[in-house]
C-alpha positions in Angstrom: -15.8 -111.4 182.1 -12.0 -111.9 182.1 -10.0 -114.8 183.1 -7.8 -112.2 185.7 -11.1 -111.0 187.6 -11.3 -114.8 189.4 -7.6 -114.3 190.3 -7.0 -114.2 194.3 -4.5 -115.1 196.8 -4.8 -119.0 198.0 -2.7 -119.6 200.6 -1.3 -123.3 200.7 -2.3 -123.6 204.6 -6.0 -122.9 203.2 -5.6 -126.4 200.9 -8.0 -128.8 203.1 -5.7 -131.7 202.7 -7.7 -134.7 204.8 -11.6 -134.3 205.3 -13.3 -133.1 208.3 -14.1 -135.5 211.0 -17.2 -135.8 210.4 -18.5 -135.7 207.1 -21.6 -133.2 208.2 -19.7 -131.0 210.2 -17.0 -129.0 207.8 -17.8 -125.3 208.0 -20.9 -123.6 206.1 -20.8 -120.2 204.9 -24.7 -119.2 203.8 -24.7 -116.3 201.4 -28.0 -114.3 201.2 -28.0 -113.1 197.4 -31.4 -111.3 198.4 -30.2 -109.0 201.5 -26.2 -109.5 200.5 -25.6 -110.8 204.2 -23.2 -113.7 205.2 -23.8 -116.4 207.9 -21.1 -118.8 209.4 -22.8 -122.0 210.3 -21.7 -125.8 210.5 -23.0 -127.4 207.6 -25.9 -129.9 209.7 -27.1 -126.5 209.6 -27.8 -126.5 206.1 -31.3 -128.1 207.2 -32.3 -124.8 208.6 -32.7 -123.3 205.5 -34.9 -125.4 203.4 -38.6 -126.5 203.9 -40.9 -129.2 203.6 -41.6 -129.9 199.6 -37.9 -128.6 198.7 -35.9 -130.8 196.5 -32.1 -131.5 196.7 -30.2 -132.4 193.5 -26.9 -133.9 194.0 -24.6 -136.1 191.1 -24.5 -139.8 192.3 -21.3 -140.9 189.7 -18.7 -142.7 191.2 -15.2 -142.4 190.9 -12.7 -145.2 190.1 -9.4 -145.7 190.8 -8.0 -144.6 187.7 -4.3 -143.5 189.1 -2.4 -146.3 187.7 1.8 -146.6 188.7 4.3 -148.5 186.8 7.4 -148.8 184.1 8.8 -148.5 180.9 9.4 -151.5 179.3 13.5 -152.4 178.9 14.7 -148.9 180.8 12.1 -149.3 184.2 11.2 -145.7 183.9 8.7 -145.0 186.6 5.6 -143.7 184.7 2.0 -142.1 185.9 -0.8 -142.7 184.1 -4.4 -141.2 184.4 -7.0 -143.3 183.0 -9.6 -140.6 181.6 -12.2 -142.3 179.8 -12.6 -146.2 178.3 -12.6 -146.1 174.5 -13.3 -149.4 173.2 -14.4 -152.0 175.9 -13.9 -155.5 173.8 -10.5 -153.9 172.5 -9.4 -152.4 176.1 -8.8 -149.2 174.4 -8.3 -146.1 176.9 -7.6 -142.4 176.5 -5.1 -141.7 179.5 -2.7 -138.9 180.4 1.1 -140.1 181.0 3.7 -138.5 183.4 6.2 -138.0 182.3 5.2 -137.5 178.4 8.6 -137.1 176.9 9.7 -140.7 177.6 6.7 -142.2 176.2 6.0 -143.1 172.3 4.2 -145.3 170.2 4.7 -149.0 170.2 6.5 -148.8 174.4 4.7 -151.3 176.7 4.2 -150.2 180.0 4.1 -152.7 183.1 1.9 -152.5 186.1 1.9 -154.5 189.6 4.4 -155.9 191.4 3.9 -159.5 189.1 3.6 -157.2 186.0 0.2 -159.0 185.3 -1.5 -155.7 183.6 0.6 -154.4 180.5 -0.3 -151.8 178.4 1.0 -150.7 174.9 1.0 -147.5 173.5 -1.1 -146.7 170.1 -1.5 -143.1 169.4 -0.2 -140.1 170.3 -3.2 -138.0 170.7 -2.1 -134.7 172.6 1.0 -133.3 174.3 0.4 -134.9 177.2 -2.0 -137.8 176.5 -2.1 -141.0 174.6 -4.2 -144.0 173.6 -3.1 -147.3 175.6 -4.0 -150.6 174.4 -4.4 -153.0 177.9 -3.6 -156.0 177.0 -5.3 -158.6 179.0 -6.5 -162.5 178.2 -9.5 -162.1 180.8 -13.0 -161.0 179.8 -14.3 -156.9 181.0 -15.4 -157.5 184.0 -11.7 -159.3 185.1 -10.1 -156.5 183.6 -12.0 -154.1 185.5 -11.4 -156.2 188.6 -7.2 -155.5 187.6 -7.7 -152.1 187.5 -8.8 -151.9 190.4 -6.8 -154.0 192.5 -3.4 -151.7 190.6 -5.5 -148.5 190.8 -5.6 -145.6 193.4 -8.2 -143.2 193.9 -7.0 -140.2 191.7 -7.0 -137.0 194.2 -6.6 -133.7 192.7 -2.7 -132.9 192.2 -3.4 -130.0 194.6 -3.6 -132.5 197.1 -0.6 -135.0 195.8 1.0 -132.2 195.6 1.5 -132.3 199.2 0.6 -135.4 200.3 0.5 -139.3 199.9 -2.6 -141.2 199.0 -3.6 -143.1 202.0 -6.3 -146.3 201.8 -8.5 -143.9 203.5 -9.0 -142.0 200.4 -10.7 -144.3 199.1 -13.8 -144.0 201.2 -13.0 -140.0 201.7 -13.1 -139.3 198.2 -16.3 -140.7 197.3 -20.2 -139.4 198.3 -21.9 -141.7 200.4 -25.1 -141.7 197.8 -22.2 -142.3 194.7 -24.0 -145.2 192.5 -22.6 -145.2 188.8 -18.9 -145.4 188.4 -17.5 -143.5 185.5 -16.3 -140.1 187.2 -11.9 -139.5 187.4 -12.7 -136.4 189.9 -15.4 -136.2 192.4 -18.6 -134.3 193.1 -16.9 -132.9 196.2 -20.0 -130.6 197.5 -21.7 -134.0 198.3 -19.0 -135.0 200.6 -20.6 -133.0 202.8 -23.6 -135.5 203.6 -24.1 -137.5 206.1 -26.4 -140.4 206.4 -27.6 -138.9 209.8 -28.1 -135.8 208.0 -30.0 -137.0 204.9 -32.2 -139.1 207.0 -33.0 -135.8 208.9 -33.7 -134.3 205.9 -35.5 -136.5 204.6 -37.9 -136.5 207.9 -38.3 -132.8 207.2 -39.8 -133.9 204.3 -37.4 -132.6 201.7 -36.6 -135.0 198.6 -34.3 -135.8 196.7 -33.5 -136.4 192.8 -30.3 -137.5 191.6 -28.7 -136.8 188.3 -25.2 -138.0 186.5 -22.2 -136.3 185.0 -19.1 -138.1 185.3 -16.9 -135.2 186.3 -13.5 -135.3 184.2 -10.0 -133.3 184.7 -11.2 -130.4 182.2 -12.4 -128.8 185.3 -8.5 -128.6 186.6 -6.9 -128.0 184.0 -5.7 -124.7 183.7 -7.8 -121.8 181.3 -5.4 -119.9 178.5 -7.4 -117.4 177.1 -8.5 -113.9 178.6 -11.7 -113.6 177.2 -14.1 -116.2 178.6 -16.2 -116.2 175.5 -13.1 -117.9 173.8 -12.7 -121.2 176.7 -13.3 -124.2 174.8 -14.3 -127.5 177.6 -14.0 -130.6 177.7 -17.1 -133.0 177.4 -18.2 -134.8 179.9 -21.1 -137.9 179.6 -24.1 -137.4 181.7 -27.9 -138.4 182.7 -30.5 -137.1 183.3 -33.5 -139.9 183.5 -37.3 -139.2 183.1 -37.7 -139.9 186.8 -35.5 -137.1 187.9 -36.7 -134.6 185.2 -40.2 -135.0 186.0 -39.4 -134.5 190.3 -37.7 -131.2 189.0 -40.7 -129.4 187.6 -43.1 -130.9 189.9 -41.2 -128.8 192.4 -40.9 -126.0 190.3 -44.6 -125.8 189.5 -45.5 -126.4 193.3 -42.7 -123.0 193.8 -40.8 -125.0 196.1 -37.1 -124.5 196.1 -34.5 -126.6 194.2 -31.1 -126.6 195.7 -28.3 -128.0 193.2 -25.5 -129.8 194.7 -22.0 -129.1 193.4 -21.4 -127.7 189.6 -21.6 -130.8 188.2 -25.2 -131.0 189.0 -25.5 -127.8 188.0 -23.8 -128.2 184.6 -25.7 -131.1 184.3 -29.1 -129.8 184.4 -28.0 -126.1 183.1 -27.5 -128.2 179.7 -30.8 -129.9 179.7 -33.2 -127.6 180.4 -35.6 -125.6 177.8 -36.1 -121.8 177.7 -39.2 -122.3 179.9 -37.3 -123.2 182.7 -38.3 -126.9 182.9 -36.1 -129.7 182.5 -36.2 -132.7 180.1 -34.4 -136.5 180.2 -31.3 -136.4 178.4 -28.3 -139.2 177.9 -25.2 -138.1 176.6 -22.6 -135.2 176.8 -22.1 -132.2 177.4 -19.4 -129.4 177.9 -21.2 -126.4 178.8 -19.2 -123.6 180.2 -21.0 -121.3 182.6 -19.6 -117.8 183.8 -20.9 -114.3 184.3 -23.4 -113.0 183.4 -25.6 -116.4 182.9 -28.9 -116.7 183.4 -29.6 -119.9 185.4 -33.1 -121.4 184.9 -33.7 -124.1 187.9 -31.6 -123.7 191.0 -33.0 -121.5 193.8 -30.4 -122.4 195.6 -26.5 -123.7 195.1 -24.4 -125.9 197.4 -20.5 -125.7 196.5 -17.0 -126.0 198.3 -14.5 -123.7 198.0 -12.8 -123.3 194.5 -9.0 -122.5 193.2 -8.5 -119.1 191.5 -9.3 -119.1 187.8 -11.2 -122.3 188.1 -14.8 -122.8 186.0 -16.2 -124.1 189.2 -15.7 -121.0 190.8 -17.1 -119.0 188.0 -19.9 -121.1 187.9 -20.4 -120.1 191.6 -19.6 -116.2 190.7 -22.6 -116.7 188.3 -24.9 -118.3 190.3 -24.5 -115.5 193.7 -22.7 -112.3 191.8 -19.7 -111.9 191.1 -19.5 -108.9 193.8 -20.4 -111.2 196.1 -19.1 -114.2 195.8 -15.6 -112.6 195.3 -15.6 -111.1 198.9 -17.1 -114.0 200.8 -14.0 -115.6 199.4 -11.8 -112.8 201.0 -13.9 -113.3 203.8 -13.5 -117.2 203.5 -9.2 -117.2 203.7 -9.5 -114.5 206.6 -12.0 -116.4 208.2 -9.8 -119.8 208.4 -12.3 -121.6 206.0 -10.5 -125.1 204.3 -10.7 -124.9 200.6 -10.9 -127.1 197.6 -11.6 -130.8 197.3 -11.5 -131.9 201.0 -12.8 -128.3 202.5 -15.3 -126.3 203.9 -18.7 -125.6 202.3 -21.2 -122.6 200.8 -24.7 -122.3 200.0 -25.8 -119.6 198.1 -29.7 -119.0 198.8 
C-alpha cells in the first residue's frame, strides 16, 4: 500500500470541534465486512450488536495536562512546550517538543505561571523540533507533578487548536470515563463514546470487559514522509498488558465469543502481544507496531474507531481491519452523510 491511497477530501466543517452532548449519543456507522452493507445508528446502539459472553477491550491510560505556556528568559518570548514523555524522575528530566524551535537553545531557561514558580532549562538538543528540559524544582515528585498540573492544559490535537481555544471543559471532554493510569499526551478517543448508563447496560447484557494500556503519544499525528508504507518507521509507545486481561482474552476466544477492540490503541496494543496461535500473552513495555494493509489481525472480531484524518496510521489500521475497499467509501459516505470526524466526532464499528 501507498501513503497517496488514504488521501481524501476533509472538509474543515467535518472537524468535530466540541463533543456531542451526550457522551453515548454521537453518530454510529456499523459496517458489515461479511455482507459489505452499512447501517447508520446512534452509538447506544452499539449494544445491539454484541451478545451475552462478548468481551469489550478498551485502553484505560489517562492523559495529563502536558501543554505547558510560558517565556524565554531575558527577551519574554512566548514559548509552547509539549511534555512527551518523563526521562529521569529524581533529575526532572523531560523529552518535550518547543514552539517556536528556532528561538530556543541549550543553556535558555524558560519560565512558567504567572509567579514564575516552575522554570525549566534547556539541556540537549535532540531533534529539529524537540529538546531535553531540565525542571528545576526544590519540591519532591509528587509536588512537582502537582505544578504541572496546576500550569498545564489538557493537550487537544492541533487540529482542534487550530481552530479553537482550550476551554476548562476539556479537561473532562478529553478523557474516557473508565481512564485509570496517567501517562498518555493524546487520548483513546473511541472510548469517549461510553457512557456510564451505557456500560452499566452492557454490562447487564452480560458482556465484559478487559482493559489494557498504551499510553498513546503524538507519533500517531505526526505527519508520514515516505510512499511506500513498508519504509514508515513509528514512534514507541509504553504499554500493558497484565495477566488478568490476557487470560479474559482467550477465555473468550476459546468459548468463540466475540472480542470487540476499542480504538487503535487497543488494538496496537494487543496486535503486538499476541502469538501466532492467536492467543494473547502479558506483556510490560513498548512497542511501535505499524499496522496497514494487508495485515492479518489475530484477536478482534470486531473494531470500534472514530473517524480519522487522511494519511493517518489510525485510519490505515481501520482500512486493515474492514478493507481497504470498504472502509474508503464509508468514509465518502461518512463526509456526505454529515458525520463529525476526528478526536471529538462521530463513531464506526466494523463487525
Amino acid at each position: 500500500m501507498k501513503l497517496s491511497q488514504f488521501k481524501y477530501f476533509l472538509p474543515e466543517e467535518r472537524i468535530a470541534l466540541h463533543p456531542a452532548g451526550e457522551r453515548d449519543e454521537s453518530k454510529l456507522m456499523v459496517l458489515n465486512r461479511k455482507t459489505q452493507t452499512i447501517e447508520h445508528k446512534i452509538f447506544k446502539d452499539v449494544i445491539d450488536y454484541f451478545d451475552e459472553g462478548d468481551l469489550l477491550v478498551m485502553n484505560n491510560t489517562k492523559v495529563f495536562p502536558a501543554l505547558l505556556f510560558g517565556e524565554k528568559e531575558k527577551t519574554g518570548a512566548k514559548i509552547r512546550v509539549f511534555l512527551l514523555r518523563e526521562l529521569d524522575e529524581e533529575s526532572r528530566l523531560w523529552d518535550v517538543l518547543v514552539d517556536p524551535a528556532r528561538k530556543i537553545r541549550i543553556g535558555n531557561k524558560l519560565y512558567f505561571g504567572d509567579d514564575d514558580s516552575l522554570v525549566a532549562e534547556v539541556i540537549d538538543n535532540t531533534t529539529s523540533r524537540g529538546r531535553t528540559l531540565r525542571f528545576l524544582f526544590d519540591g519532591d515528585h509528587d509536588a512537582f507533578k502537582l505544578k504541572l498540573r496546576e500550569y498545564g492544559y489538557t493537550p487537544l490535537p492541533e487540529d482542534i487548536q487550530r481552530l479553537r481555544e482550550i476551554t476548562p471543559e476539556d479537561e473532562e471532554n478529553y478523557q474516557t470515563i473508565y481512564a485509570k493510569h496517567e501517562g498518555a499526551v493524546a487520548a483513546p478517543a473511541s472510548g469517549f463514546h461510553f457512557s456510564r448508563e451505557l456500560i452499566k447496560k452492557l454490562e447487564l447484557k452480560g458482556i465484559d470487559f478487559a482493559e489494557v494500556t498504551l499510553h498513546a503519544g503524538l507519533g500517531n499525528f505526526r505527519d508520514i514522509d515516505v510512499e511506500d508504507l513498508t519504509k514508515h518507521k513509528t514512534d514507541s509507545e509504553q504499554m500493558i498488558i497484565t495477566e488478568e486481561a490476557a487470560q479474559k482474552i482467550n477465555e473468550v476466544k476459546d468459548a468463540k465469543h466475540k472480542v470487540c477492540i476499542v480504538g487503535t490503541t487497543a488494538m496496537k496494543a494487543i496486535e503486538s502481544s499476541v502469538y501466532t496461535s492467536g492467543r494473547v500473552k502479558p506483556y510490560e513495555g513498548w512497542t511501535n507496531k505499524f499496522i496497514f494493509p494487508q495485515y492479518q489481525f489475530m484477536v478482534g472480531d470486531a473494531m470500534i474507531s472514530n473517524f480519522h484524518a487522511p494519511q493517518s496510521p489510525m485510519l490505515m489500521m481501520v482500512a486493515a481491519f474492514g478493507g481497504y475497499d470498504f472502509v474508503m467509501k464509508a468514509y465518502k459516505e461518512a463526509i456526505d452523510g454529515n458525520y463529525r470526524f476526528l478526536t471529538y466526532g462521530d463513531a464506526m464499528l466494523i463487525i
